[in-house]
N, C-alpha and C positions, 0 to 999 in steps of 0.2 A: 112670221109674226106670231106671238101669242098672247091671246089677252085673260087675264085672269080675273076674274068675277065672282060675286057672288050671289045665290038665288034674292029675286025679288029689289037688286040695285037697280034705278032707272037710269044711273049713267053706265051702266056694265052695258043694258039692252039697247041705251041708244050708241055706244061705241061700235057694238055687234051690228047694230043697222046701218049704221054707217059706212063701216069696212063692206062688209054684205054688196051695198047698194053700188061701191066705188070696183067691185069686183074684187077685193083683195082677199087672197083666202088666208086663214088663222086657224090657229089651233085655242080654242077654248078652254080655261083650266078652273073649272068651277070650283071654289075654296068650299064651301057649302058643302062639297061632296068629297072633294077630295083632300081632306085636313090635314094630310099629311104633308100640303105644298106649299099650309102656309109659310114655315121657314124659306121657300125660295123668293118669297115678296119681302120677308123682312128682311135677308141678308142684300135685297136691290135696293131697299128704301128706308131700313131702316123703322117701316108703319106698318101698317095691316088693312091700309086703306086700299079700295076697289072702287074702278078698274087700274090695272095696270096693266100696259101695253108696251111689249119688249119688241120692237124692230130693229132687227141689224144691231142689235147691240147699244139701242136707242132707248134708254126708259122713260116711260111718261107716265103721272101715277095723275089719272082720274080724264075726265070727257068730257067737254063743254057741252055736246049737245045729250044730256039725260032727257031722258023719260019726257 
């Protein structure tokens, strides 16, 4: 799974506590830091909206349970 975020989203942190808490481990792809990945959320979505959370080739772009 990978979730991609950005610093200071409170749906990015409460996504991460959620996986976290459920034991699921993720790989983290902080746009904030890493700019150069925003092309991989616009070619899944089309947006540049955070979080986006790719499982199994499953995307979901955002977290009902934020901040």
């Amino acid at each position: 799974m990978i979730i991609y975020t950005k610093t200071g989203c409170p749906y990015c942190e409460g996504a991460k506590r959620h996986f976290t808490a459920q034991g699921i481990q993720f790989e983290e792809v902080n746009l904030s830091v890493h700019r150069e990945r925003i092309q991989e959320i616009k070619q899944l979505t089309n947006n540049t909206m955070v979080p986006v959370i790719v499982d199994n080739g499953q995307v979901t772009v955002g977290f009902n349970g934020g901040g």
